[in-house]
N, C-alpha and C positions, 0 to 999 in steps of 0.2 A: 890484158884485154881478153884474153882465151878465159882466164878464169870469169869473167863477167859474162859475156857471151853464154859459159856454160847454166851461172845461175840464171840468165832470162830467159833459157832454154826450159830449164826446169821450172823454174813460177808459170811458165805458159802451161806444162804441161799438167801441176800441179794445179792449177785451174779447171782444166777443162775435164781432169779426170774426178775432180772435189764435185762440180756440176754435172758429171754427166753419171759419176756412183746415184744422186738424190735422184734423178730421173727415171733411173731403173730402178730402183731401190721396193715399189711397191709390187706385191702382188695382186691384191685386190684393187678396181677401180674405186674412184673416190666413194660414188655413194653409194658400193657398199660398205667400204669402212665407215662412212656415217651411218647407214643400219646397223653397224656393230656397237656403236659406241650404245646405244640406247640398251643393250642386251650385257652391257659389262659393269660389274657389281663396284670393282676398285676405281676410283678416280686417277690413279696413275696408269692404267691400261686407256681406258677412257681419253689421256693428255695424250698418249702415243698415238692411238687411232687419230684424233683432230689434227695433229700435228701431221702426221703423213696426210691424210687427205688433204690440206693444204696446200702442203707440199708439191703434191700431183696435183691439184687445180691451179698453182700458180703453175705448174708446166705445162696444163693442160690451154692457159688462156684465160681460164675462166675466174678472174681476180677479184671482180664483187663477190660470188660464190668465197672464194679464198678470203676474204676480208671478213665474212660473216663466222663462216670457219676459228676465223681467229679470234675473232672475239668469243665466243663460243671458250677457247681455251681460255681466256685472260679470266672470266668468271673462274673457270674452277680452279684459276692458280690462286685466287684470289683466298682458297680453303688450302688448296694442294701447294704446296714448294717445291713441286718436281723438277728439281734441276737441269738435268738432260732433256727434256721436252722443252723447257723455258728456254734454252740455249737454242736447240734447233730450230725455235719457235723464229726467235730475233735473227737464223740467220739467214731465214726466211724473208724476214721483214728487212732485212739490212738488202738484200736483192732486191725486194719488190721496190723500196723506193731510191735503192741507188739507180737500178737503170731504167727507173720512173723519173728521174730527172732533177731529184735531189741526193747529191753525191754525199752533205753534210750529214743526212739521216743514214745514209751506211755505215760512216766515220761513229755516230752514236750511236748504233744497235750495233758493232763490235767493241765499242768500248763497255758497253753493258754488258756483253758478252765475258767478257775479260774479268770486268768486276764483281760478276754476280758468282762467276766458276772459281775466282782465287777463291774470295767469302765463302763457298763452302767445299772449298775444297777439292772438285772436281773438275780434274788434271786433262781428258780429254775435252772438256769444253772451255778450258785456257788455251788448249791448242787451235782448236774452231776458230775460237774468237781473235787467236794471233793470225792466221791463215783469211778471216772475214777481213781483217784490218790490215792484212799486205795487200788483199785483192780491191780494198778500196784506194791502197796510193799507187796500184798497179794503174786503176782505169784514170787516176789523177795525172797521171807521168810523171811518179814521183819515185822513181824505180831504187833510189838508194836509198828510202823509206819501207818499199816494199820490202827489198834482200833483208833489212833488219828483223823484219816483222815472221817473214818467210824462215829467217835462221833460229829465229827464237822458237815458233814453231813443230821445226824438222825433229830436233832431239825428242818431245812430247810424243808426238805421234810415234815417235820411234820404240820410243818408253814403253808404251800404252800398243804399239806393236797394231796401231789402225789409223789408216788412211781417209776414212769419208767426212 
C-alpha cells in the first residue's frame, strides 16, 4: 500500500511539473516568436519557434490563435520530418483536446507520439509520449495503466538525463 501511495505521489508530481517546465519554458512572447519565424532561413528553427508559440498561446487561452499556429507547422512538416517538434507538436494537441472534452484524442496523439519516436529512433520523444499516455489513464482513473506507462517512461528520461 505505502509502495502505491508513493508512485501516485510521484505521477502527481510528475504531472504538474512536466506542465508547468512548458509554461515557463518561453522567453519571447508568442508573437514575437511568430515575427521570428518569418526572419529564419532553416525550416527546423522555423518548426521550433511555431511549436513554442503555440505552446504559449494554448497557456496563454488563446486556442484559435494556437490552432492556426498549428497548422502553420503541419504545412512545413509536410517538407520537414523534424521529429522533436512533431512530437512536442502532438503533445500539445493531446492536451488541447484531452481537457477539450475528448479524452480518446489524447489516447491518439500519444500513441502517435510513441510511434512516430520508436520509427525514428528518438528516445526522448518515446518517453513524452509514454509520460502523454500515463497522463491520459491518469485523468481516466485508470491509475494501474497509468504506473505502467509512468514506469516505462522513468528509466528514458533517466537515460536521456531530461525531465520536460
Amino acid at each position: 500500500m505505502v509502495q502505491r501511495i508513493k508512485v501516485c505521489f510521484w505521477l502527481c508530481f510528475f504531472n504538474v511539473f512536466l506542465l508547468s517546465t512548458r509554461a515557463q519554458s518561453g522567453q519571447l512572447k508568442p508573437d514575437a516568436l511568430l515575427k521570428r519565424v518569418a526572419s529564419e532561413k532553416a525550416d527546423t528553427s522555423k518548426l521550433k519557434l511555431l511549436v513554442e508559440a503555440a505552446n504559449q498561446l494554448y497557456d496563454l487561452g488563446q486556442t484559435e490563435k494556437m490552432l492556426t499556429v498549428v497548422e502553420q507547422s503541419r504545412q512545413l512538416f509536410a517538407t520537414n520530418q523534424f521529429v522533436p517538434a512533431q512530437i512536442d507538436l502532438y503533445r500539445l494537441l493531446a492536451d488541447y483536446y484531452g481537457f477539450g472534452g475528448k479524452p480518446e484524442m489524447r489516447h491518439l496523439y500519444a500513441d502517435s507520439m510513441i510511434s512516430l519516436s520508436r520509427k525514428a529512433n528518438y528516445i526522448l520523444g518515446e518517453g513524452k509520449g509514454l509520460a502523454t499516455k500515463a497522463l491520459a489513464f491518469v485523468i481516466d482513473f485508470k491509475m494501474e495503466k497509468a504506473t505502467e506507462y509512468y514506469k516505462a517512461a522513468i528509466p528514458i528520461f533517466e537515460k536521456v538525463n531530461e525531465y520536460r
